[in-house]
C-alpha positions in Angstrom: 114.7 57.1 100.1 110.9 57.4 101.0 110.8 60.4 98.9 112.0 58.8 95.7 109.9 56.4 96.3 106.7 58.7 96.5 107.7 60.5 93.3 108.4 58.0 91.5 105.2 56.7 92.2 103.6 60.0 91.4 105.6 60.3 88.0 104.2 56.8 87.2 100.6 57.8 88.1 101.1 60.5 86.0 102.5 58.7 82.9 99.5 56.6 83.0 97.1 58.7 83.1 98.6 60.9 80.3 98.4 57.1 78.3 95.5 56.6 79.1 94.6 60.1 78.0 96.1 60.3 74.9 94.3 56.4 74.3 91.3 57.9 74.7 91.1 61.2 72.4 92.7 58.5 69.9 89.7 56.4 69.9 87.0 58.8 70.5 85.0 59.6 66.7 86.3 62.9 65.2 83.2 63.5 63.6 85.2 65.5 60.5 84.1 62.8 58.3 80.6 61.9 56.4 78.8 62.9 60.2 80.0 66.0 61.1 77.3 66.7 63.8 79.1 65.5 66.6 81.0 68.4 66.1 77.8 70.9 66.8 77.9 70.9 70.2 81.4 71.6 71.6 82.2 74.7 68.9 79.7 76.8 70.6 82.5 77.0 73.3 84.8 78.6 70.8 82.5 81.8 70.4 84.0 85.0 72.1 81.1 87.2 71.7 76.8 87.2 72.8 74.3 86.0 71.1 70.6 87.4 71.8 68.6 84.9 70.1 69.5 81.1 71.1 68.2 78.6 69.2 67.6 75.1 70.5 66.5 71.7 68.9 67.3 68.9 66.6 67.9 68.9 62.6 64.6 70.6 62.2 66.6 74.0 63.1 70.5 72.9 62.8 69.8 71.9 59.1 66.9 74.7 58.3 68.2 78.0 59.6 71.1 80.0 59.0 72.7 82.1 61.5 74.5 84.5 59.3 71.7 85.5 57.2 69.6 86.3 60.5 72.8 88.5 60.6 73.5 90.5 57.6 69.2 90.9 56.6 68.2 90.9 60.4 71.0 91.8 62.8 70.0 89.4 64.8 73.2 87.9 66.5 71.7 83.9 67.4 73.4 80.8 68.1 71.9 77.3 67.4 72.5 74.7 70.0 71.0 72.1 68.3 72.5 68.1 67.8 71.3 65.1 66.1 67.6 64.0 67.4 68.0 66.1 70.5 65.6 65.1 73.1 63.3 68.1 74.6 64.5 67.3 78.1 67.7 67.5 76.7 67.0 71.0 75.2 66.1 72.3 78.5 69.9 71.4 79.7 70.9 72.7 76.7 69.3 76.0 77.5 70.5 75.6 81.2 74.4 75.0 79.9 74.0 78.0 78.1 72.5 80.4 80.3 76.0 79.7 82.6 77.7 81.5 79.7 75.0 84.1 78.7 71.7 85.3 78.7 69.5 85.3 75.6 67.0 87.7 75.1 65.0 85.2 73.0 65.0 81.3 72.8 63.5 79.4 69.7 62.4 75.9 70.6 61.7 73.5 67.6 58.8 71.6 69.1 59.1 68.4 66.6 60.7 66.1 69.8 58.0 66.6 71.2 56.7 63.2 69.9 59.7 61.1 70.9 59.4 59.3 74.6 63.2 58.9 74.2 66.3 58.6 72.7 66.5 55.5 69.6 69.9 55.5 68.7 73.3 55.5 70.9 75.0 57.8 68.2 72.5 60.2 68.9 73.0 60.5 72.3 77.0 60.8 72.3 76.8 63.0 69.6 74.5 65.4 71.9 76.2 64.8 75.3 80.3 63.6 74.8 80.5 67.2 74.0 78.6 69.7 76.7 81.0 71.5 79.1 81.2 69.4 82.4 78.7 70.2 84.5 75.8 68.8 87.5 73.3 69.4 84.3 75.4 67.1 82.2 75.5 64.2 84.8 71.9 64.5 85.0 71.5 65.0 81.3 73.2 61.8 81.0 71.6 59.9 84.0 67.8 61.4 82.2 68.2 60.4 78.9 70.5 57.4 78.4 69.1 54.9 77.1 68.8 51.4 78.9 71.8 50.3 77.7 74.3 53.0 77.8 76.1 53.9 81.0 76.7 56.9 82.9 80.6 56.1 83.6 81.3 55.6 80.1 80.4 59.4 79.6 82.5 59.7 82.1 85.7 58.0 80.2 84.6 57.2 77.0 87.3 54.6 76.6 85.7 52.3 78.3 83.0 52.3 75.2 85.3 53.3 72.4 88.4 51.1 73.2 87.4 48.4 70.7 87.5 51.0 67.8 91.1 50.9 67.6 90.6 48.8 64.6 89.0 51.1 62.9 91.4 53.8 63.1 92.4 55.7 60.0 94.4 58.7 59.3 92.2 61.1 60.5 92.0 60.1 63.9 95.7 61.1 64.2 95.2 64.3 62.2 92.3 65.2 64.0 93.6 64.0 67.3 94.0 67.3 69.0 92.2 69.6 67.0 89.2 70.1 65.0 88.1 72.1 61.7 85.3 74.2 61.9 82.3 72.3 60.6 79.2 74.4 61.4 78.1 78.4 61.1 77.2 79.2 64.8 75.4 75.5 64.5 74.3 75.5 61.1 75.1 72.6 59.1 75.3 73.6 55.7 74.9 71.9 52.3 74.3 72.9 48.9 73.6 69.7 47.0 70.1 69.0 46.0 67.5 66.1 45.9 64.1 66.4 44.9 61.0 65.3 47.2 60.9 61.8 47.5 57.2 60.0 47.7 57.0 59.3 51.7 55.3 56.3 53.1 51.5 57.6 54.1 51.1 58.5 57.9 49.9 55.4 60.0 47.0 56.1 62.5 48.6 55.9 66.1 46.7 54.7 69.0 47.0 57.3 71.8 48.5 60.7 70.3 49.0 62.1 73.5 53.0 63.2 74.0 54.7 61.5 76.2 54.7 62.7 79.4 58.8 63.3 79.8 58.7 65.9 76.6 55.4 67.5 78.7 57.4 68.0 81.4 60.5 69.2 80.4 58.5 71.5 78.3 56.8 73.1 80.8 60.6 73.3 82.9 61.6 75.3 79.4 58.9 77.4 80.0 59.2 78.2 83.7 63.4 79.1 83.0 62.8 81.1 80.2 60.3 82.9 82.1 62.6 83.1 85.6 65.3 84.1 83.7 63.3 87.2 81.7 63.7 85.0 78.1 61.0 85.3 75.6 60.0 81.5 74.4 59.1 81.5 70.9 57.8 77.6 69.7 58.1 76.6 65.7 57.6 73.7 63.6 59.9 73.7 60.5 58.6 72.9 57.5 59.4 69.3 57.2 57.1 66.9 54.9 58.3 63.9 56.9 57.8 62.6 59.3 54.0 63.6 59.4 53.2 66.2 61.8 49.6 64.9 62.9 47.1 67.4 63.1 46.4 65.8 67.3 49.9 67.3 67.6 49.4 70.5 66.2 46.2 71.0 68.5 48.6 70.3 71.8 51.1 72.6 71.0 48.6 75.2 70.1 46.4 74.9 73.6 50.2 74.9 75.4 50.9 78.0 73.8 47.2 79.8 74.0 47.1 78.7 77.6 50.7 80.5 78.6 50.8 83.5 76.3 53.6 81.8 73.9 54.3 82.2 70.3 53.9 79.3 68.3 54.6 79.3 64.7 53.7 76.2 62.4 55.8 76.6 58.9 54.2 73.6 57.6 51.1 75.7 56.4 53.6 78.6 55.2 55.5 76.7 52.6 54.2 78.3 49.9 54.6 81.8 51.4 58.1 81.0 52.5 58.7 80.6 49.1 60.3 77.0 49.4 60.3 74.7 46.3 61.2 71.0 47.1 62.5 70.1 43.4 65.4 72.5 44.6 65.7 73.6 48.2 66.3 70.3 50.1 69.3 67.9 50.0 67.6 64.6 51.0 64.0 64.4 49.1 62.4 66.9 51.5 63.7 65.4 54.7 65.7 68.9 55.6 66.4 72.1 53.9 69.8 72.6 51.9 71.3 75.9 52.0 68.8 77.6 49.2 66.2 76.5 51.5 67.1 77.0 54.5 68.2 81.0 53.7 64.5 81.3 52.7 62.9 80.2 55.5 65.4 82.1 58.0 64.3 85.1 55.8 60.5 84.5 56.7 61.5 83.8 60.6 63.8 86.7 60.6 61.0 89.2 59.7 58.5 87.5 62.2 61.0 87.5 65.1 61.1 90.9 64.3 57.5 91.4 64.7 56.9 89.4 68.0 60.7 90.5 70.0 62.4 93.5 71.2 65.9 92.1 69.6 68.2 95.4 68.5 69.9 95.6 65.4 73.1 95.1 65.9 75.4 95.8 62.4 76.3 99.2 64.0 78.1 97.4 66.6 81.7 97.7 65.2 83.2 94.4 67.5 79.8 92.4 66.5 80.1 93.7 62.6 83.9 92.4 62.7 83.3 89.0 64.2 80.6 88.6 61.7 81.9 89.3 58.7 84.5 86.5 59.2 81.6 84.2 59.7 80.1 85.2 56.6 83.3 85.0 54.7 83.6 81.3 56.0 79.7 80.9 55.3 80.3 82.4 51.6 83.2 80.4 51.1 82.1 77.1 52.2 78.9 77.3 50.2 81.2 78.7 47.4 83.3 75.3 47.5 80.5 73.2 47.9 78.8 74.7 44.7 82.2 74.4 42.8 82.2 70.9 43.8 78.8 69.7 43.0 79.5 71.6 39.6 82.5 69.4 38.7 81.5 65.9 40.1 77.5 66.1 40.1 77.6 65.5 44.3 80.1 66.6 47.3 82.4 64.2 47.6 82.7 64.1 51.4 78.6 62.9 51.9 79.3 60.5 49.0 79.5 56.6 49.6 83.2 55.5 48.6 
């Protein structure tokens, strides 16, 4: 009698939790909608082969450099682990999460959060953290960078922050609910429409342009790893008109560099000799690259990664070549649809407001 007690008890346990389980990936955002960047994070889990070049930061390299072109011009085989306003502290976990799966031969760090003291906006952070692997780093990714008023256990079970969005469900969250479309090319979010430069508020003078003194450190940490582990460090600025890139900043990044041996490469001054045009190559008035852009200025890193790394060329590699030229057929074909779209309704329908 005990014993059908005890299981029943257990079968219960069970069906709640499996409830409670289902609740959860129900409520949590899909991210297969207007933001797609949520998804960034967890498909680098999905890849089955190496990558020798890892690339790490926030839309400054997800939204400026593609992957497959490094591939097919370069054969450079790279991955970018980058996610919505990512934090440099959170980079270096980033780096750390990755270096449990592989090894790099060469990370790129995009130095532009080097300004921010922390993280601004919620949606930022979940879109970063919900989806690294479980790990010691994430729980003190989470515990580092949270803002005041998030809260470790609702990383934890993330229906205790997303339960109220139950009203707010629509189809997709049942389409979606166990699986998810492929959204980015080895982290690069792509997208073909265009918007001019836009005029840009003029900079403001700060008082102390100093970085804060968490991005310093975890800097530094990036440094150190990379330099344990055998990694060559590379440091870049994209080519961004906004926000302003203050010359006080520029000077920091180039004494870190001079004073530990480090490449540093500042596009901003390059713009002309990357070839970029901002009547055509960006999609939000010069805020990011769109996919015209963004193949140009991979073309101009491509050839001076070449120049600084030992990276091998690796198209002669038949199980590489293979797994690439399926990325390139979904690269080709994504921009493909996106350009056939813009062509028949002036925008893409899925960034549109309805």
């Amino acid at each position: 009698m005990k014993g059908k007690k005890l299981a029943a008890r257990i079968l219960f346990i069970a069906a709640f939790a499996s409830i409670l389980w289902l609740l959860q990936l129900l409520v949590q955002p899909k991210y297969m909608g207007k933001v797609v960047e949520g998804n960034l994070i967890p498909e680098y889990y999905q890849e089955t082969t190496g990558h020798e070049l890892l690339i790490l930061g926030d839309c400054e390299v997800y939204e400026n450099i593609s992957p497959v072109i490094l591939w097919e011009e370069f054969g450079i085989s790279s991955y970018i682990r980058g996610s919505a306003q990512q934090l440099i502290p959170q980079s270096y976990y980033m780096l750390k999460d990755t270096l449990r799966r592989e090894k790099p031969k060469v990370v790129l760090l995009s130095v532009s959060a080097m300004q921010e003291s922390g993280q601004t906006n919620e949606a930022y952070n979940r879109m970063t953290m919900e989806g690294l692997a479980w790990s010691m780093d994430k729980l003190k990714v989470i515990q580092e960078t949270k803002m005041e008023d998030e809260y470790l256990i609702e990383y934890l079970f993330p229906l205790l922050r997303y339960h109220s969005r139950w009203k707010e469900l629509t189809q997709e969250d049942i389409k979606y609910l166990f699986h998810r479309e492929k959204v980015s090319h080895n982290g690069y979010y792509m997208r073909a429409d265009v918007r001019p430069l836009a005029d840009f508020p003029e900079p403001r003078r700060k008082a102390d342009y100093r970085f804060p003194q968490a991005a310093q450190e975890y800097l530094e940490k990036i440094r150190l790893l990379c330099e344990t582990e055998g990694i060559q460090l590379i440091l870049m600025k994209a080519p961004s008109l906004y926000p302003v890139w203050y010359d006080q900043w520029e000077e920091q990044i180039q004494a870190f560099a001079g004073e530990n041996n480090l490449t540093y490469w500042n596009c901003i001054p390059a713009i002309d000799q990357i070839g970029l045009d901002f009547q055509t190559d960006t999609y939000d008035g010069g805020l990011h690259m769109n996919v015209y852009g963004a193949e140009k200025l991979t073309r101009y890193l491509g050839k001076k990664i070449r120049e600084v790394s030992t990276l091998n060329d690796l198209r002669q590699d038949k199980v590489l070549s293979a797994v690439w030229k399926e990325k390139a057929e979904f690269y080709d074909q994504m921009k493909a649809a996106q350009e056939a779209e813009i062509r028949e309704y002036g925008f893409l329908r899925q960034f549109s407001n309805p």
